[in-house]
N, C-alpha and C positions, 0 to 999 in steps of 0.2 A: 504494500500500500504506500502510496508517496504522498508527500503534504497537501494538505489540501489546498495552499496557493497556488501550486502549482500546476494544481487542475484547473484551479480557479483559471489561470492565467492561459492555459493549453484552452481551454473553454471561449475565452475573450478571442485567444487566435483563432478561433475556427478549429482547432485540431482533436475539438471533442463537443460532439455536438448535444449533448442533454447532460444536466446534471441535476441529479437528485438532492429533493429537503436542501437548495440553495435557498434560504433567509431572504427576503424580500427588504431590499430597500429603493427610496428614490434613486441612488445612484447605480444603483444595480438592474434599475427598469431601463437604464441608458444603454445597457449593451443583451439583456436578456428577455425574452418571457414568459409570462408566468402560467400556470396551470391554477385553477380552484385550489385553495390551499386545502388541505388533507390529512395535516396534523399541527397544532398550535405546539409551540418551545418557545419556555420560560425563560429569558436571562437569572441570573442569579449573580452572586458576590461570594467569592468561597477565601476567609480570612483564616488564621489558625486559631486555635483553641484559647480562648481569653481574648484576643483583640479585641479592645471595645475603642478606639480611636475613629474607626470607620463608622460614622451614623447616617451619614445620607450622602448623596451623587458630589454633594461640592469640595467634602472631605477627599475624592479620589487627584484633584488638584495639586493635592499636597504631598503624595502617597506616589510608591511606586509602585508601577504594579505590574500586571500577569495579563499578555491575553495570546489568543491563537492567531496567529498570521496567516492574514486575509478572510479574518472571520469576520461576522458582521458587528463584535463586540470590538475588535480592533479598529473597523472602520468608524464606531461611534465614538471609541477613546479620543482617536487622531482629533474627531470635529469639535468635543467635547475641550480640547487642549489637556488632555488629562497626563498629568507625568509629561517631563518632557520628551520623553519616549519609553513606549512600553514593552518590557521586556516581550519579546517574542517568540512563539514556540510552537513546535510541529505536532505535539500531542496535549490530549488532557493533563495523562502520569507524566509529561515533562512542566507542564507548566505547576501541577501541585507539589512535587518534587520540589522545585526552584521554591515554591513557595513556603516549605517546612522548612527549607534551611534559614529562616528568616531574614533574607534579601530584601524581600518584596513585603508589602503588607497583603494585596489583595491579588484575587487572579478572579477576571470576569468571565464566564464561561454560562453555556447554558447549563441550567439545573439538572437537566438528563442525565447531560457525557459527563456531568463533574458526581454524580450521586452513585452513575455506575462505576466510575474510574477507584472512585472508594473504596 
């Protein structure tokens, strides 16, 4: 399995033409389209055990964090100006991994792939 930006990106080129549960956003209706959506994904905030410094979206400003490259939670950070850049990573288990060694405070990821990487 390869990163998913990379699909992403083979996807934008023409070199793959369907891609599944790709997250809907306005910048993303600029190059793809969409089907009737067919399952809702939750974002979530996955901190470590005791963080209580993160309480709401404006806290991540301040904070470095965790997200998957080319996901739709990276594309939000970037617009968000969150962290001046946020570590970036090819899997779940690498981005919560990075996150236990306590580098990062937060890793954004949807609540599925972070509950089942658990």
């Amino acid at each position: 399995m390869r990163p998913f930006y990379q699909i992403l990106q083979e996807f934008k080129d023409g070199k793959v033409d369907v891609l599944i549960n790709l997250a809907q956003s306005d910048e993303r209706h600029q190059f793809a389209d969409f089907t009737v959506s067919h399952v809702v994904v939750n974002g979530a905030t996955f901190v470590r055990k005791g963080e209580t410094s993160i309480q709401t979206e404006s806290d991540f400003s301040r904070k470095p964090i965790i997200v998957l490259q080319a996901d739709l939670a990276h594309d939000y950070a970037v617009s968000k100006g969150w962290g001046k850049q946020p570590a970036l990573v090819n899997t779940a288990a690498e981005g919560l991994n990075l996150l236990a060694t306590g580098k990062h405070d937060a890793m954004l990821l949807s609540k599925l792939a972070g509950v089942q990487t658990l």
